[in-house]
C-alpha atoms as an extended CHARMM CRD file, in Angstrom:
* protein
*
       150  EXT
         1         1  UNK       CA              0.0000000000        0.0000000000        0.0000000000  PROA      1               0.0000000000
         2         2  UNK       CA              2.5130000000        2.7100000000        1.2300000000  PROA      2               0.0000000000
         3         3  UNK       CA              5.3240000000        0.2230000000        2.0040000000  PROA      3               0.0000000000
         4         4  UNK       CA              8.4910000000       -0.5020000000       -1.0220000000  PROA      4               0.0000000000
         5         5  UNK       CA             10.0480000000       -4.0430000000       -1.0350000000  PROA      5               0.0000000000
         6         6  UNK       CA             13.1980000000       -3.0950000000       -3.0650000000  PROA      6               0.0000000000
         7         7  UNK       CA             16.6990000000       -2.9020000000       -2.2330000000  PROA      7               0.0000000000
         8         8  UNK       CA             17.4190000000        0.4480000000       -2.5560000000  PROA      8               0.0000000000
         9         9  UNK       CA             20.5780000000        2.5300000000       -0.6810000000  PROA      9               0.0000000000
        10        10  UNK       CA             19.0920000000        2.2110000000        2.9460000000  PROA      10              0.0000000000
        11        11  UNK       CA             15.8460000000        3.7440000000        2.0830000000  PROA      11              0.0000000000
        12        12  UNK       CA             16.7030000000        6.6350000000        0.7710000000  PROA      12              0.0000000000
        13        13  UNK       CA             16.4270000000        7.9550000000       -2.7450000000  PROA      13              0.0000000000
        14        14  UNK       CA             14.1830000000        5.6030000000       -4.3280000000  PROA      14              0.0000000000
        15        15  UNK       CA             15.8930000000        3.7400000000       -6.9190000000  PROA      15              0.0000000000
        16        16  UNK       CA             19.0820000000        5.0850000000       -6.5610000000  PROA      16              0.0000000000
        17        17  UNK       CA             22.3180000000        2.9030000000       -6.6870000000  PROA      17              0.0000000000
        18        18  UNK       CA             25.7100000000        3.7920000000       -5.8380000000  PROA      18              0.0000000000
        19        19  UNK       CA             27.0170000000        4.7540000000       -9.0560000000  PROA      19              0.0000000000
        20        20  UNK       CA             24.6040000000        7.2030000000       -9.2730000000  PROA      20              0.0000000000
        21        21  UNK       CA             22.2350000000        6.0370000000      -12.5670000000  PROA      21              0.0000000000
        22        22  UNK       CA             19.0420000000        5.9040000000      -12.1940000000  PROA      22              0.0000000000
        23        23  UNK       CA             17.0030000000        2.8450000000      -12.6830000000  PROA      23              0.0000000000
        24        24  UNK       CA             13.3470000000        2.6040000000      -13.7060000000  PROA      24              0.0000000000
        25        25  UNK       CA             11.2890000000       -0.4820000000      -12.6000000000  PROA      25              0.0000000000
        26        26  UNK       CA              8.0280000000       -1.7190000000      -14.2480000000  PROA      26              0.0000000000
        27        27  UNK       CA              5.0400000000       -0.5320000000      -12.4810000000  PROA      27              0.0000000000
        28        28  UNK       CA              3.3270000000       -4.0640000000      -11.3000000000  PROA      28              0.0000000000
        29        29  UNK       CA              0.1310000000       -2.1990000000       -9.9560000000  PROA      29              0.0000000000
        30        30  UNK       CA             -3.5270000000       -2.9300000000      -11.9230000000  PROA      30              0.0000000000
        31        31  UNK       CA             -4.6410000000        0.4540000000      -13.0030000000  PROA      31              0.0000000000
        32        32  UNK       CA             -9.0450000000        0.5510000000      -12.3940000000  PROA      32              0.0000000000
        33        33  UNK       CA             -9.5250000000        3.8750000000      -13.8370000000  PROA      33              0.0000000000
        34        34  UNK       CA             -9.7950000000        2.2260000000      -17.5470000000  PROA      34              0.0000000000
        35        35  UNK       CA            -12.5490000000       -0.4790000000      -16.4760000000  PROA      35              0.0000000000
        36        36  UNK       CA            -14.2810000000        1.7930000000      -14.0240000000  PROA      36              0.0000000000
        37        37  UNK       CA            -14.6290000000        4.7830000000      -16.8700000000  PROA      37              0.0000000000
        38        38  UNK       CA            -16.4020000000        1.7780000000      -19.3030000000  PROA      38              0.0000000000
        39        39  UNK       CA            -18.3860000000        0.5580000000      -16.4380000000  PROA      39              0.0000000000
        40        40  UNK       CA            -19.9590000000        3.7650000000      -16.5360000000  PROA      40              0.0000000000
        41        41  UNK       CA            -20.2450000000        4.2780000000      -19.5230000000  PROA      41              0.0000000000
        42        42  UNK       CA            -22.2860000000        0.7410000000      -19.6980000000  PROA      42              0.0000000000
        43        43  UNK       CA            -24.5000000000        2.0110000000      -17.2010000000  PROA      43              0.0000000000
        44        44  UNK       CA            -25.2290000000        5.3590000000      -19.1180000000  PROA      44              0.0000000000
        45        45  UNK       CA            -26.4350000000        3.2950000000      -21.9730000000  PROA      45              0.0000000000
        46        46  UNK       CA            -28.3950000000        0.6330000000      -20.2180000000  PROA      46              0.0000000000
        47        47  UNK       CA            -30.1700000000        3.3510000000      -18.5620000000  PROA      47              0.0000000000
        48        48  UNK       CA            -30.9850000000        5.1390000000      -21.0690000000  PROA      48              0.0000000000
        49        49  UNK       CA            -31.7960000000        1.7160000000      -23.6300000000  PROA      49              0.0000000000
        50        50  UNK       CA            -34.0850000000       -0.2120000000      -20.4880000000  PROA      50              0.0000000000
        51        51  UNK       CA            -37.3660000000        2.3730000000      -20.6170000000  PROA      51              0.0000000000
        52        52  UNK       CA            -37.2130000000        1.6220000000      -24.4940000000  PROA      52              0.0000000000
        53        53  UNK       CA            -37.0310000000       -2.2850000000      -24.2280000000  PROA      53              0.0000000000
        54        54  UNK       CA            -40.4490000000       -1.9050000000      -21.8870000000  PROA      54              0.0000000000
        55        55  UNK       CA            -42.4270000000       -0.6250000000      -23.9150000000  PROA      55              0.0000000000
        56        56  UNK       CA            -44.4720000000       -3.2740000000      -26.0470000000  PROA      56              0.0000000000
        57        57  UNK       CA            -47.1190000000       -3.2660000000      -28.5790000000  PROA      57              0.0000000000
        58        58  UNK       CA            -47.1290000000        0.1950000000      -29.8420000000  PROA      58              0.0000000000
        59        59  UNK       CA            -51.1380000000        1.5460000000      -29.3860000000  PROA      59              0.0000000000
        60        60  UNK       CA            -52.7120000000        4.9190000000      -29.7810000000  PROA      60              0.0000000000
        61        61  UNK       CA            -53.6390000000        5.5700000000      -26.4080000000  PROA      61              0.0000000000
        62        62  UNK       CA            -56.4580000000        7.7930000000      -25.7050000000  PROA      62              0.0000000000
        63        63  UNK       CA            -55.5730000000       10.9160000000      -23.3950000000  PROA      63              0.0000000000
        64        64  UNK       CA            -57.1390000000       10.8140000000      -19.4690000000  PROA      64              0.0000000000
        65        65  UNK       CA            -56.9310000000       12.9210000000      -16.3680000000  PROA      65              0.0000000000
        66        66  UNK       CA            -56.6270000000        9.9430000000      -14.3950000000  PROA      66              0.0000000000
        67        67  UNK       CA            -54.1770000000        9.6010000000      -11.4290000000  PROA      67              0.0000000000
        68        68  UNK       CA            -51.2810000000        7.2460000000      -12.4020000000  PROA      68              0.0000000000
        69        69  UNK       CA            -51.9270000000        3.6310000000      -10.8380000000  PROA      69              0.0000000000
        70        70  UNK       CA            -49.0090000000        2.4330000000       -8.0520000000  PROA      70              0.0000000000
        71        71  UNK       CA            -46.8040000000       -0.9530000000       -9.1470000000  PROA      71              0.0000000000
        72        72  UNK       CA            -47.4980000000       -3.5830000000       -7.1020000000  PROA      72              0.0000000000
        73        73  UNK       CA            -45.2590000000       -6.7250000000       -6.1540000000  PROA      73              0.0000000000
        74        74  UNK       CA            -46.9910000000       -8.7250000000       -8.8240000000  PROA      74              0.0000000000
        75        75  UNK       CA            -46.3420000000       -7.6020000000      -12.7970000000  PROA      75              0.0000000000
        76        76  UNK       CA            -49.4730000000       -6.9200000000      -14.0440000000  PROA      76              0.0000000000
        77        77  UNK       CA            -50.7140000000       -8.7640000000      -17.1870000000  PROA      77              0.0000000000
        78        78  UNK       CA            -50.9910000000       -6.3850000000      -19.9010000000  PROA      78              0.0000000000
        79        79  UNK       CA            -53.3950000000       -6.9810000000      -23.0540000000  PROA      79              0.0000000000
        80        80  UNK       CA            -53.1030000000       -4.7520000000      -25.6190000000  PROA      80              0.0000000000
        81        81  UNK       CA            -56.4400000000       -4.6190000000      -28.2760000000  PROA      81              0.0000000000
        82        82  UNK       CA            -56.1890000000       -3.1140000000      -31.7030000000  PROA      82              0.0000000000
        83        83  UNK       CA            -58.3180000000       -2.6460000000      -35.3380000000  PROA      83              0.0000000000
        84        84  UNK       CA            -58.5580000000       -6.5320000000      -36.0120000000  PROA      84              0.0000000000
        85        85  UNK       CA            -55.5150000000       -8.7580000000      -33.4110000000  PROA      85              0.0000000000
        86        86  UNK       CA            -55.1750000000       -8.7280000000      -29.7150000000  PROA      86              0.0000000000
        87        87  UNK       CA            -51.7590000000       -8.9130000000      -27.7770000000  PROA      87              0.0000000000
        88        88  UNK       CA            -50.9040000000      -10.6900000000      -24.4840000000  PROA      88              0.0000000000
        89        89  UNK       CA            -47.5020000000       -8.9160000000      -24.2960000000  PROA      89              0.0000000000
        90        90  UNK       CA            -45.7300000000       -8.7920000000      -27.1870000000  PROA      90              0.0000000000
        91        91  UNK       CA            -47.7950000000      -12.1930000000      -28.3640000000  PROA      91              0.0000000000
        92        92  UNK       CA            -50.5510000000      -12.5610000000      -30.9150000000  PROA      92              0.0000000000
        93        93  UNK       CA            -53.0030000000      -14.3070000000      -29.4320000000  PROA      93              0.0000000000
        94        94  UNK       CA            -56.5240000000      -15.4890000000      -30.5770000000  PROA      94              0.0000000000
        95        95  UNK       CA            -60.0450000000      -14.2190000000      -29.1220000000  PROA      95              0.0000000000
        96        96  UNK       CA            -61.0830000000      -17.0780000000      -28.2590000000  PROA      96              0.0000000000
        97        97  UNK       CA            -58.1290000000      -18.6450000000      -26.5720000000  PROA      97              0.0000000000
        98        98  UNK       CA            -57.2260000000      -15.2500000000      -24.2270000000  PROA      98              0.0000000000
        99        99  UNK       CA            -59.6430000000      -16.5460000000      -20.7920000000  PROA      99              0.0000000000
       100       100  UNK       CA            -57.7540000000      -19.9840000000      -21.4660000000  PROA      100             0.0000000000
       101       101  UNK       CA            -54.3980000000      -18.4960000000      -21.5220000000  PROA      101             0.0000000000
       102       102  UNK       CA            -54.9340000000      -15.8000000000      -18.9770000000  PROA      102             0.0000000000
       103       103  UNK       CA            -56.0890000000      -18.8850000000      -16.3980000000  PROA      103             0.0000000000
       104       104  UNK       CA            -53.1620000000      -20.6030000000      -17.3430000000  PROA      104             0.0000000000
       105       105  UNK       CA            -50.4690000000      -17.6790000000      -16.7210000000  PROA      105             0.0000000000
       106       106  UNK       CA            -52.3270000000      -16.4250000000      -13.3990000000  PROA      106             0.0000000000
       107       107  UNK       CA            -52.4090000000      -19.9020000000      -12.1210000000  PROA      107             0.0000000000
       108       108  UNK       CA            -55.7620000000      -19.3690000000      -10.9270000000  PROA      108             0.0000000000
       109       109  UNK       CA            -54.8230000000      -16.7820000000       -9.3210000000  PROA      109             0.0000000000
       110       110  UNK       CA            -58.1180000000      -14.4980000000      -10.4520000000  PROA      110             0.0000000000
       111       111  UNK       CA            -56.7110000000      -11.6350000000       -7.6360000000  PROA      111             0.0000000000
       112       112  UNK       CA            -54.1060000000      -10.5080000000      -10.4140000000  PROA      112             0.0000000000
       113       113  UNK       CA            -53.8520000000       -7.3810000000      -11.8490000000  PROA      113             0.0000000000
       114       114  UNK       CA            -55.1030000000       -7.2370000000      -15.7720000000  PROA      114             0.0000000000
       115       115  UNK       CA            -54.3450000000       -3.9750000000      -17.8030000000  PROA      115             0.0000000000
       116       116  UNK       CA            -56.5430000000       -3.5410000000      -20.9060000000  PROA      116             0.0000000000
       117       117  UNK       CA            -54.4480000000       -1.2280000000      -23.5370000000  PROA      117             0.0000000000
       118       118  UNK       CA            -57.2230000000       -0.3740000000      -26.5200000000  PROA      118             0.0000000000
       119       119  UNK       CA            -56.3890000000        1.4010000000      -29.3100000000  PROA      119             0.0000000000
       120       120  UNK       CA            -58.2200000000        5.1880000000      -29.6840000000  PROA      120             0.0000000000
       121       121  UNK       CA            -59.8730000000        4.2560000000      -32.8910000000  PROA      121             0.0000000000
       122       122  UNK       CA            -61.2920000000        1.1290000000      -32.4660000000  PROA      122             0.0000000000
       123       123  UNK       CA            -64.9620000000        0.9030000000      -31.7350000000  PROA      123             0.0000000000
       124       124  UNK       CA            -65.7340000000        0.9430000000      -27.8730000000  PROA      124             0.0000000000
       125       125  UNK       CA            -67.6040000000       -2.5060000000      -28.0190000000  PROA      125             0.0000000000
       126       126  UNK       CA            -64.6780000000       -4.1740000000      -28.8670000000  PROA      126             0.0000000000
       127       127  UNK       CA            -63.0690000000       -3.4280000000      -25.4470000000  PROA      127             0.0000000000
       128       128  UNK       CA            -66.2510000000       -4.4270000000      -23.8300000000  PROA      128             0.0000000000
       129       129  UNK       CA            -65.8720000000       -7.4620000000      -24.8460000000  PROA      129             0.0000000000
       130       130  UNK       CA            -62.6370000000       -7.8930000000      -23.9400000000  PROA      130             0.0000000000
       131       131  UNK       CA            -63.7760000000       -6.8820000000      -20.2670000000  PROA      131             0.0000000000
       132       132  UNK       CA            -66.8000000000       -8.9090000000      -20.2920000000  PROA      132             0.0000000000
       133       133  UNK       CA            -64.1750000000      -11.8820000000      -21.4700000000  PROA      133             0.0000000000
       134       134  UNK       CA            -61.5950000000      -11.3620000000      -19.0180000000  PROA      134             0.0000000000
       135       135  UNK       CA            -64.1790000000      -10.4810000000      -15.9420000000  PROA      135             0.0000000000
       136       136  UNK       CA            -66.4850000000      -13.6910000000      -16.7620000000  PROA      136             0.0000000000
       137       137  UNK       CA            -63.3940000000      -15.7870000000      -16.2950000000  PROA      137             0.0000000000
       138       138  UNK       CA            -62.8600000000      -14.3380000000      -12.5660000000  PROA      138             0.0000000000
       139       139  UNK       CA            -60.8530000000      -11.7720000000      -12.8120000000  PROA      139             0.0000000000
       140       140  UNK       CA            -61.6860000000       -8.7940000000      -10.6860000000  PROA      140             0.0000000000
       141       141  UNK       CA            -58.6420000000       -5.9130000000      -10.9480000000  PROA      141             0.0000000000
       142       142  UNK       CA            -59.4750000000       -5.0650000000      -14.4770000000  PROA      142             0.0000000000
       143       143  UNK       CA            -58.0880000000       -1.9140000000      -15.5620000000  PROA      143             0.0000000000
       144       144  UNK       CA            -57.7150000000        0.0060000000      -18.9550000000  PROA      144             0.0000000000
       145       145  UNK       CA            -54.8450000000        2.2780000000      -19.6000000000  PROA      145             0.0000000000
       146       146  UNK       CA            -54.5040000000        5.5950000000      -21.3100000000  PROA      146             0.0000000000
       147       147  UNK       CA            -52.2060000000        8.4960000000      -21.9190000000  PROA      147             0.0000000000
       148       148  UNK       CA            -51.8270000000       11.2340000000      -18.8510000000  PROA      148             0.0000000000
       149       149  UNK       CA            -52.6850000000       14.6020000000      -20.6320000000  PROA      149             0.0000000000
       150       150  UNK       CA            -49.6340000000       17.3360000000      -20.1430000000  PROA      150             0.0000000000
């Protein structure tokens, strides 16, 4: 740490030897400041690339005054509903097969939380159904998602 090994004149005058010439010796300490400046620099950009990954099925959202809903421990399931498919995540999946797959990634657990994304333009019956769907199978925390307005 502080402390030199070598066998220099007594101590004195590091790396000095009697005739006077100076000797250089290879410096055998690791030098951090390289790996910790990339570290950084990884983190920067996994910071800034992690929101983007999140994001999903890309949906015109419809604009609310609605207060912003609090994560809980559980991930919510998301299903996102547009013109003619609907989404469990980033997978297609067919109308009549979502209460079958929704049982089957819950686990029968019907107190899970269920977001319903729809797109603005589709008609509102459409998202009804989805509701009607995903509430007749047990589900209770049914929510639908929209844009805050700035």
């Amino acid at each position: 740490m502080g402390a030199s090994l070598g066998g220099g004149a007594g101590g004195r005058g590091r790396g000095r030897r009697r005739g006077g010439a100076t000797s250089f010796r290879a410096m055998s300490d690791i030098n951090v400041t390289p790996m910790v400046d990339v570290m950084l620099v990884l983190l920067i950009v996994f910071m800034v690339a992690a929101p983007l990954l999140t994001s999903g099925v890309p949906v015109d959202l419809p604009k609310s005054n609605a207060k912003a809903l609090s994560e809980e421990e559980n991930k919510p399931i998301e299903i996102t509903v547009k013109k003619n498919t609907i989404y469990m995540g980033d997978t297609e999946v067919d109308t009549a097969k979502l209460v079958g797959l929704l049982g089957a990634m819950t686990e029968g657990q019907t107190d899970r939380r269920i977001y319903i994304r729809g797109d603005r333009g589709i008609p509102y019956g459409r998202i009804m159904e989805i509701i009607g769907a995903v509430n007749g199978a047990g589900f209770t925390k049914v929510a639908l998602i929209s844009e805050q307005e700035k």
